[in-house]
N, C-alpha and C positions, 0 to 999 in steps of 0.2 A: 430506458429510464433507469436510475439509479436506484440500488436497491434501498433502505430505509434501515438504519441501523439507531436498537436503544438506546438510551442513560436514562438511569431510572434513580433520582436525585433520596429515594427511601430505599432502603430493602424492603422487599419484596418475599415474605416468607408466608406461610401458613398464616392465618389471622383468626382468631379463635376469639369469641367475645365471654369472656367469663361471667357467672351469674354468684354459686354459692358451693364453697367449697365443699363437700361431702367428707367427711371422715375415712368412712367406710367404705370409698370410691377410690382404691389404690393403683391404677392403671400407669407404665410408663407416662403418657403423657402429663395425669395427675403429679407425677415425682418432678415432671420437669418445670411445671406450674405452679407448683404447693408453697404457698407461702407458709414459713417456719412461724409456726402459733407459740409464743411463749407468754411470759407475765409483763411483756412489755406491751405497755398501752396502744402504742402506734400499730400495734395488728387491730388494731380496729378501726382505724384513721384509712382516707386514701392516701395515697404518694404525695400531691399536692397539702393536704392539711397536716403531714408530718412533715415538712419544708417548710411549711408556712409559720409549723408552731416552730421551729430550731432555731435560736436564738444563734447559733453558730451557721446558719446560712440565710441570713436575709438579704444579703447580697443576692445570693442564688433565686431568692422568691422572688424578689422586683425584677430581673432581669427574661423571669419566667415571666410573670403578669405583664412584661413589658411588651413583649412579642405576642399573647395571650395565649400561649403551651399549660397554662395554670387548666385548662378547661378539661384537655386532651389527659390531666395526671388525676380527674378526679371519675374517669369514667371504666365501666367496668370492662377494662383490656389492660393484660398484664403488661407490664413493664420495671425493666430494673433502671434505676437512677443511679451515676455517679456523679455524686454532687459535691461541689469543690468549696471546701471552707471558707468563711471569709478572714480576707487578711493575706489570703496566699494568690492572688491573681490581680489584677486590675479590670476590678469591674465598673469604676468610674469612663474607663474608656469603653467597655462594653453598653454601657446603658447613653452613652454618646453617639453610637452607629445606629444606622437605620434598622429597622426591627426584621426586613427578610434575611439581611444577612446577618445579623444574632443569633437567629434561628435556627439559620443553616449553620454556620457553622459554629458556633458555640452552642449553643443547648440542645440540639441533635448530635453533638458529636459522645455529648454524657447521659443518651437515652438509648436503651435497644429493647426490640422486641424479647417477652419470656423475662421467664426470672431466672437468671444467674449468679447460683449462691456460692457459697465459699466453702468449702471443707476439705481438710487436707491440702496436698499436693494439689493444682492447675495450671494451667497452658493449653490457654482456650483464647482464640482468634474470636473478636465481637465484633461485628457487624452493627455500626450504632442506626441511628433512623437517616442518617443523611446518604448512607452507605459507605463511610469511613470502614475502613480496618483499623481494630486496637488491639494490642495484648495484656490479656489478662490473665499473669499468672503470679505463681509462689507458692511459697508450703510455710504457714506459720502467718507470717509478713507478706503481702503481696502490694503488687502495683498495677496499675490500668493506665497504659501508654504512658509507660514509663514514670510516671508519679506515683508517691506511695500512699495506698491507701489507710486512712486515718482509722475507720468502723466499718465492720462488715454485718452483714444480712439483716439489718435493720427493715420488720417486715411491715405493710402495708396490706389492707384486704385486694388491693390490685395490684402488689409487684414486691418490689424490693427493694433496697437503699444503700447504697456503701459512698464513706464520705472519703475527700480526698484531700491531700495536702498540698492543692495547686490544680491548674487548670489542664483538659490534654490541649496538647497543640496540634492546631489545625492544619492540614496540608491541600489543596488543590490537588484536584487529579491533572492531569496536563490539558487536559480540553477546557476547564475553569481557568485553568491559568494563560491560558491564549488571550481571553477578556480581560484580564488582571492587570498582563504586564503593558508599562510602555514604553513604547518606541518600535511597536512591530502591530502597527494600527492596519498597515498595508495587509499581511497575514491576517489578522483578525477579521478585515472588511471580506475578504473572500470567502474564509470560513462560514463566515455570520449569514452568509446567501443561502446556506443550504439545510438553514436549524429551524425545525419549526419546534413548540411546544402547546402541550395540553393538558389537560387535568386527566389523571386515574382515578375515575369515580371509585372502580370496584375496588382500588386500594386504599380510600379514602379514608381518613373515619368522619363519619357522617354527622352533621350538626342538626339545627332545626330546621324549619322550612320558615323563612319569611319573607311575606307580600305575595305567596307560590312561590318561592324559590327556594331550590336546595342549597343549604350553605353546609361548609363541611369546615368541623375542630380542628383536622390534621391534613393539608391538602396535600397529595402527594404528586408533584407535575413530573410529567416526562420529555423531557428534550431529545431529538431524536435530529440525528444529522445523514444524511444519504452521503456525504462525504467519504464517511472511514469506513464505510461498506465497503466503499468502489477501493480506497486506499489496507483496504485489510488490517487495517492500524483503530483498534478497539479502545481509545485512549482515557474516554468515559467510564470503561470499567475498571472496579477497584480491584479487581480481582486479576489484573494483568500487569503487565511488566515490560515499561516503552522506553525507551529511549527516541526524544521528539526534537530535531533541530530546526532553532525557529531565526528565520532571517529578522535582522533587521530593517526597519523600512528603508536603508541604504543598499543594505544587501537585498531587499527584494528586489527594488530598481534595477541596480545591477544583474544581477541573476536573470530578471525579466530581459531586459538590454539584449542579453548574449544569448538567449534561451530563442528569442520569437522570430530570426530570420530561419532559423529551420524549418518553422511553422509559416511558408510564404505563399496565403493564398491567392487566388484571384476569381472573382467574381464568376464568372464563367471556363470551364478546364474544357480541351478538348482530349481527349486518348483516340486511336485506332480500336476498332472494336474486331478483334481478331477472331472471335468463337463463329461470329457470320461475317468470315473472307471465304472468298470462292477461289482465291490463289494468292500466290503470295504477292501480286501487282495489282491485287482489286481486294482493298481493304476500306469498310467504309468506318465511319467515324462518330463516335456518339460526345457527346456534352452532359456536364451537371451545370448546375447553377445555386451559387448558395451564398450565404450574405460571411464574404470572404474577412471581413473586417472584425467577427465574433467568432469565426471558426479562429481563426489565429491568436483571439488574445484567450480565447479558453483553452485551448490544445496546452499553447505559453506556460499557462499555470499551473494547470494539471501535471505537468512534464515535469515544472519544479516541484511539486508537493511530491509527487509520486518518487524521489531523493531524500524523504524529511526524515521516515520512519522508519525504526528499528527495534523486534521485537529482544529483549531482554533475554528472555529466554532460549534463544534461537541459539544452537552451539557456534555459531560465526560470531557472535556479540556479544558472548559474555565476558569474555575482557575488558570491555565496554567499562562497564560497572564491576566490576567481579575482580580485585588487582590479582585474585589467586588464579586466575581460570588463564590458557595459555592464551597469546596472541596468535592471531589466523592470520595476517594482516590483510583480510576482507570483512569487507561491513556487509551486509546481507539486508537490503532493505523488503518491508513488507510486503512490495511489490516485487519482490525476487529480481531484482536487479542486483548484481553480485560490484560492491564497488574497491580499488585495489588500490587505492588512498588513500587510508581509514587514517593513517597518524597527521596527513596533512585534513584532512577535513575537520576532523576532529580539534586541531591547532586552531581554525578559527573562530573558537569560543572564546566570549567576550564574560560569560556569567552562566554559572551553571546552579540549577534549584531540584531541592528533594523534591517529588510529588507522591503524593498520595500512591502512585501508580507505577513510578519509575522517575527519570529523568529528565530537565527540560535545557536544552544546552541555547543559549543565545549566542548569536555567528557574525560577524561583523561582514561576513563574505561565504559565499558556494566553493567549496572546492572540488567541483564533480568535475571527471572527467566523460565529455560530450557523449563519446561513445559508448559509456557506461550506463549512463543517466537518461537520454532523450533519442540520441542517435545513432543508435546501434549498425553493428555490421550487420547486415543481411544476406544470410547464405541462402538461397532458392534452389530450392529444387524443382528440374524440371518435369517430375514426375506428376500428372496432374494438372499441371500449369502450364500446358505448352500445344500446340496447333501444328500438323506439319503438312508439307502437299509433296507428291512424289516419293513416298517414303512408307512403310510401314514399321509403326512403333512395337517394341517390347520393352516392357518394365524386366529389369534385369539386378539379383539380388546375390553377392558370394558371400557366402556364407565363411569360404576360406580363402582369402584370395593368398595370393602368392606374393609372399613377405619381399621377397625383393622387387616388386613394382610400387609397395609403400598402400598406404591405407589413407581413407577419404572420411575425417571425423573421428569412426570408430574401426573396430576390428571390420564390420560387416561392410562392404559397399554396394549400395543401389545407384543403380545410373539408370539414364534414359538411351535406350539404344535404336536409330532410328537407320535400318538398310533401305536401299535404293531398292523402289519396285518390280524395275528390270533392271536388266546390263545396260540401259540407254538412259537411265535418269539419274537425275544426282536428287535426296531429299535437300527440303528446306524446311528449315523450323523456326518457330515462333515460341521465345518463351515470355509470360507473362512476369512482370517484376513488382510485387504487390511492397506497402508501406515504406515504399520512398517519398523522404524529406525533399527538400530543399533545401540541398548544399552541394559539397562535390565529393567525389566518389571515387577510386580508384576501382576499377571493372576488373575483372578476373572470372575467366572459364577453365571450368576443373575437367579433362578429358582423360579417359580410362582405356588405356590398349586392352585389347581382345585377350592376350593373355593375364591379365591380370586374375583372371581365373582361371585355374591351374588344368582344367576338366577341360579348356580349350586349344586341343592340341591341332585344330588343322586349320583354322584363319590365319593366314598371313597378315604379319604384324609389319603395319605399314602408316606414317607418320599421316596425320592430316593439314592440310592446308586451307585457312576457312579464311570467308568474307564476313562481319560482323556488322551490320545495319541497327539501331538503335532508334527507336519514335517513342517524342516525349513532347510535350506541350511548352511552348514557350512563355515568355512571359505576358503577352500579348493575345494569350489562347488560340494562337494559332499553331498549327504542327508542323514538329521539326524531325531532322532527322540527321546523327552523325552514323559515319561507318569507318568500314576497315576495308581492305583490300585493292585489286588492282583492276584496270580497263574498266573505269565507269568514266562516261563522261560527261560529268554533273558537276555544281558548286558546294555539296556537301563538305563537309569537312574531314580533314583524313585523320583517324585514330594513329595509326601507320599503317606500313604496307608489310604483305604477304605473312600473315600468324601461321606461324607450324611451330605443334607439339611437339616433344618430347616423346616416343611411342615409347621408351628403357622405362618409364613408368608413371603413375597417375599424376600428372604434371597440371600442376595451378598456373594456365600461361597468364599472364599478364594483357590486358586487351586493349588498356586506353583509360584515362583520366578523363569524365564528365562531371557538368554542373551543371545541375537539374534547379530552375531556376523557378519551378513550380513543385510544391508538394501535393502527394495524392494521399500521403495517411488519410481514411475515416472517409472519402469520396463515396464509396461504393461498390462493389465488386469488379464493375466493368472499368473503373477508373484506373488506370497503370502505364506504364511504359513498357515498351515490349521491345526484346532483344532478338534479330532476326539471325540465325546465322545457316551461310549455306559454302560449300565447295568454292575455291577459289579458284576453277580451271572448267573448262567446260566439260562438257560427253564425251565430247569425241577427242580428246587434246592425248598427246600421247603421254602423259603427265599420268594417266588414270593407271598408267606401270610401276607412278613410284609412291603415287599418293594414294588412301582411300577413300573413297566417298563414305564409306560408315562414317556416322556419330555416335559416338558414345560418352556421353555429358555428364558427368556426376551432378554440379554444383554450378551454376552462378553468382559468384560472389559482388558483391557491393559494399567496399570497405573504406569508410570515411576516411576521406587522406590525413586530417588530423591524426586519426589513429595512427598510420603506417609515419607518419615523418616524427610523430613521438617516440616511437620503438625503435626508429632507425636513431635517434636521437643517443635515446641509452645503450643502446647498444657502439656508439662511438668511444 
């Protein structure tokens, strides 16, 4: 299950319920609460009854009494108001919207918890009740998001008051703004599956009881989506910084279109269940069974969301937003897929919006590239993942190999090294090929001569010659099997004939071009395709003089032929 991640539509701070100031009660917290007592009358008024009496905001009072926030200003919990003149905003169209979203976003956006007074120099980030960020600063003159404030610390027995010369402007954070916009109803309908919402009583401020029932002045709900847990993408908090590309419902189509033969289930999958084979000709076979037609259009989506998000702050993205910050020319999405496209993906925005949070780019089209984004190459190792008969394995790690046989990844190379029991056996192995799609694949086995580390001066360095056997599930759930090699005489189909390495040094042979016409992503452990490879001559042949039966296997590669005919592409 997917984990549960917040948005908590208030700040969420310490909540103190205030009773009667003390004089003689000087404590930080006192200083940061103390309403300035001077000869002005309004320190005796709530917040509300000095609003109510300003002949210079009765715009501001109706549009308070409209939503009923008048309730929440006259009760004993501090608050600072910035309340916007009238005359300087349009509040004719504010008191024409329905009253949840005035609330939220206009009159929460000019309330925060504590009193925040004025003196001197400041630049102080506000946190208003909706969970907006505002800047409040100046020395002299000051401004609160960006407008300039009119009067300051105009005091209240519960808060404080500074007026303004115009309204702040609201911003969505990007997860609001998925609801907001249209033409990307397709994104929103998938989002909207996985939000639930509820009330925070303990954050509430508490009303009366009526009929037995708790009603509450200030209800604070939380929407909470398991989505951007699983996406690493936080885009409800205000305290972050996204960059969020949102298909259009053309480009969702599309993108879905091209995205979901990857994801090609079938009802029932069969694999070779290789961990109970008694040899490598008596393998029995096990089955899932799952309702193939929901696995594929969920995997579909998840594959494109998991391409959307991009943290701001990540050093791969800040050119993004940032025109001073250098270009990487990789985009780094949440989900650490590294994408190397970044000016052509980026090109198909259609409209781009501030948010509260970062940015929200609308896309007329996807421009990920496959193996970037959903169908990656798969390098396996067979350390771990592999079955052999007639052979005994050793995990084998050079710490320094010897620079002229070349290196596998990194400096260090681990292979899988599997010698023949006796002088009379050849091994055979079985290696397990975990989160294969359904597409096609160019196959490659990465083989490591014996001197590749340098400490092995008496094995005769002697090329191999292998049979390559491949079982994978058809589309039909029944099991198939392509190979490689020579004297079988069966209707299999031939990858080619006779593979020999390269022993001069760690050589990526090339094995055969497959189309896996079932995927096993997300089956289950036992769920896979298994790659058999074994000696391409017999025991006794007198071949065993120029060939060796060792294996020594770094890697199994599985790389999307898309990928290789694109590279081969640029590089013409």
């Amino acid at each position: 299950m997917i984990d549960k991640y917040m948005k908590v539509n208030k700040y969420i701070g310490v909540m103190m319920v205030a009773t009667v100031l003390a004089a003689s009660s000087c404590t930080d917290f006192d200083d940061y609460n103390e309403v300035p007592m001077d000869a002005n009358a309004s320190a005796e008024n709530t917040l509300w009854e000095n609003i109510s009496q300003n002949a210079s905001l009765s715009n501001f009072q109706s549009i308070i009494k409209k939503v009923g926030f008048d309730a929440a200003l006259q009760q004993s919990h501090f608050y600072t108001v910035w309340a916007p003149l009238d005359g300087t905003y349009d509040a004719n169209a504010l008191l024409n919207q329905d009253d949840e979203t005035v609330l939220y976003r206009f009159v929460k956006s000019h309330v925060a918890e504590y009193n925040h007074l004025v003196s001197g120099a400041i630049d102080e980030r506000i946190h208003a009740l909706n969970d907006k960020s505002f800047l409040f600063e100046g020395n002299g003159t000051y401004k609160y998001a960006d407008v300039d404030v009119a009067q300051t610390n105009l005091p209240s027995i519960n808060g404080v008051m500074h007026t303004l010369q115009g309204a702040a402007t609201f911003y969505p954070n990007i997860y609001e703004y998925i609801f907001q916009r249209e033409g990307i109803d397709s994104l929103e309908q998938y989002v909207k599956k996985y939000e639930t919402v509820y009330l925070d009583e303990n954050n509430s401020v508490v009303g009366p009881t009526v009929n037995g029932k708790q009603t509450y002045i200030d209800s604070v709900m939380v929407t909470t989506n398991s989505l951007y847990r699983t996406l690493n993408a936080r885009i409800a908090h205000e305290d972050s910084s996204y960059t969020m590309i949102l298909p259009t419902n053309e480009a969702w189509v599309k993108a879905y279109d091209k995205i979901k033969p990857y994801f090609n289930y079938i009802r029932t999958t069969t694999a070779q269940d290789i961990d109970a084979a008694q040899s490598q000709t008596t393998i029995p076979s096990t089955t899932v069974t799952i309702d193939h037609v929901y696995m594929a259009d969920s995997l579909t989506k998840l594959a494109m969301m998991e391409n959307l998000f991009f943290n701001n702050n990540n050093e791969y993205n800040r050119w993004v937003e940032n025109p001073s910050a250098v270009f990487t020319d990789t985009l780094l999405t949440t989900t650490r897929n590294k994408l190397s496209n970044p000016r052509e993906i980026l090109a198909k925005t259609i409209d781009k919006e501030k948010m509260s949070n970062g940015y929200a780019r609308i896309v007329d089209s996807l421009a990920i590239l496959p193996w970037e984004g959903w169908a990656p190459e798969l390098i396996i190792s067979p350390i771990g993942r592999n079955v052999s008969w007639n052979g005994d394995n050793h995990t084998v790690v050079v710490e320094n190999p010897n620079p002229a046989k070349g290196t596998f990844e990194s400096g260090s190379i681990a292979y899988l090294w599997v010698s023949p029991k006796t002088n009379y056996s050849k091994p055979e192995l079985a290696i397990k090929l975990p989160g294969v799609l359904s597409t096609t694949y160019n196959l490659y086995c990465v083989i490591v001569p014996p001197d590749v580390d340098p400490t092995d001066t008496i094995t005769e360095v002697m090329p191999n010659q292998l049979d390559f056997d491949l079982s994978y599930c058809n589309a039909n759930g029944t099991l198939a099997q392509t190979w490689t090699g020579t004297n079988h005489t069966t209707s299999k189909t031939h990858f080619a004939l006779k593979l020999e390495n390269d022993p001069t040094k760690v050589d990526t042979m090339f094995v055969g071009t497959i189309n896996f016409p079932v995927a096993y992503m997300g089956l289950g452990e036992k769920m896979y395709p298994n790659l058999k490879i074994t000696s391409d001559f017999s025991v006794f042949s007198p071949l065993m003089k120029t060939y060796t039966r060792d294996l020594r296997i770094a890697a199994i590669i599985l790389r999307p032929v898309e990928k290789d005919d694109y590279y081969a592409t640029k590089e013409e």
